[in-house]
Each structure stands twice: as C-alpha cells, then as structure tokens.
C-alpha positions in Angstrom: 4.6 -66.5 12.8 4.0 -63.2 10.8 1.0 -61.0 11.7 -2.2 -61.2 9.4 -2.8 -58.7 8.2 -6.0 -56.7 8.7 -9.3 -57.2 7.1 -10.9 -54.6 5.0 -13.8 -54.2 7.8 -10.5 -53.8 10.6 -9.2 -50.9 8.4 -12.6 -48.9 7.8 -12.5 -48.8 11.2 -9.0 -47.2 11.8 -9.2 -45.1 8.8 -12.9 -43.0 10.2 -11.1 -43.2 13.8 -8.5 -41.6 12.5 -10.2 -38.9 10.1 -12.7 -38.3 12.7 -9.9 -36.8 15.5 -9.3 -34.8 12.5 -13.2 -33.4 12.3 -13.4 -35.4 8.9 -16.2 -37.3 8.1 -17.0 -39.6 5.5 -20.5 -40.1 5.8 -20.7 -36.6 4.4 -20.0 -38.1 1.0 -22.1 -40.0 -0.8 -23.1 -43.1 -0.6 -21.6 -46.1 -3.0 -19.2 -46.2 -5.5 -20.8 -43.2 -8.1 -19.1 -39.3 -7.5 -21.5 -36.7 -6.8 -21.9 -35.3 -10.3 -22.5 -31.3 -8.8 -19.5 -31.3 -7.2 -17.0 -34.2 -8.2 -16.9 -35.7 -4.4 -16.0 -39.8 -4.9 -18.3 -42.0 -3.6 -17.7 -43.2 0.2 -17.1 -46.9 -1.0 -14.4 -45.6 -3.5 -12.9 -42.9 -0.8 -12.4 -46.1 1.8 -11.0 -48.5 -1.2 -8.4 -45.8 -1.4 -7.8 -44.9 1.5 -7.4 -48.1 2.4 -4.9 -49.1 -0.6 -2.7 -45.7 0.7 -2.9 -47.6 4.4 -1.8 -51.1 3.3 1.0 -49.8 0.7 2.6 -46.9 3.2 2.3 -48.2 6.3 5.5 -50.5 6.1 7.6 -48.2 4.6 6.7 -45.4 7.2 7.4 -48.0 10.2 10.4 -49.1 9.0 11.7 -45.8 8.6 14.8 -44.5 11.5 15.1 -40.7 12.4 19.0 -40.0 11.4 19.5 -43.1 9.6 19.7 -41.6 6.1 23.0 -39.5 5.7 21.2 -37.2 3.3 19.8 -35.8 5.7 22.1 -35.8 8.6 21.0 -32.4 9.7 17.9 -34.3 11.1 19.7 -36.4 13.6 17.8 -34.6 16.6 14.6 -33.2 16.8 14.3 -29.5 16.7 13.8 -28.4 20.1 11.2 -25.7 21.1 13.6 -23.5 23.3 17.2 -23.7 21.5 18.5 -21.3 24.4 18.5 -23.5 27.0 19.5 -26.7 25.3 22.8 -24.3 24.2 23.1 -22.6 27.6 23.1 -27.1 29.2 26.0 -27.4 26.7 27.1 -24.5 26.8 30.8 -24.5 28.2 
C-alpha cells in the first residue's frame, strides 16, 4: 500500500518548522494572497502555495538520489573528511 501523501495543512506545518530552525518567519509577510506593494514581498498564502509545490515536486527526486551513484561525478564517492592527515597517515603504508 503506497503512502498518502500529505495534506496541504501537514505541509504548512513542516515547511514553518523547518524555516523557523532557520530564524525565518513567515508571519512577517503579509497576510493573503496580495504582495506588499512598497516592497514586492508575496503574500504568505502565495509564499506557502509555493513552497509547498517546491516540497511535493523535489522531495522524491532528492530521496531517491545515491551518493556515488552517478559516474559523472565519481570524485564524490566519499565524503570529504575534515582532517585529510589522519585518514592518509590510517592508510598510509
């Protein structure tokens, strides 16, 4: 049985969860679907619609994706690592 997918209420939710760890919040916009004509800001109701089309349509495509998989970029098969000088001096012969 394939998941449902989340409701538009479920994803308002997870989107100002996330931009608030980020110190980003949306209630600073205003309110409905009109921009703010002094400075251009969109409406909170059309900033959530998009964000929330940019959720539903990446989402997938990001989980799906596999570090290394693409041989493109094979240079990306392992993480960087913060101190190269002692992963070389472990296998380091």
């Amino acid at each position: 049985m394939p998941p449902t997918p989340p409701t538009d209420e479920e994803l308002n939710i997870l989107i100002r969860a996330r931009l608030a760890v980020l110190g980003i919040d949306l209630d600073q916009l205003p309110a409905g679907t009109a921009a703010d004509p002094a400075t251009g800001a969109p409406g909170r109701e059309t900033a959530l619609a998009s964000l929330r089309s940019f959720v539903r349509s990446s989402v997938v495509q990001l989980a799906g994706y596999r570090f290394g998989s693409d041989p493109a970029l094979a240079q990306q098969v392992a993480p960087p690592q913060l101190y190269p000088s002692i992963g070389t001096a472990w296998t380091a012969e």
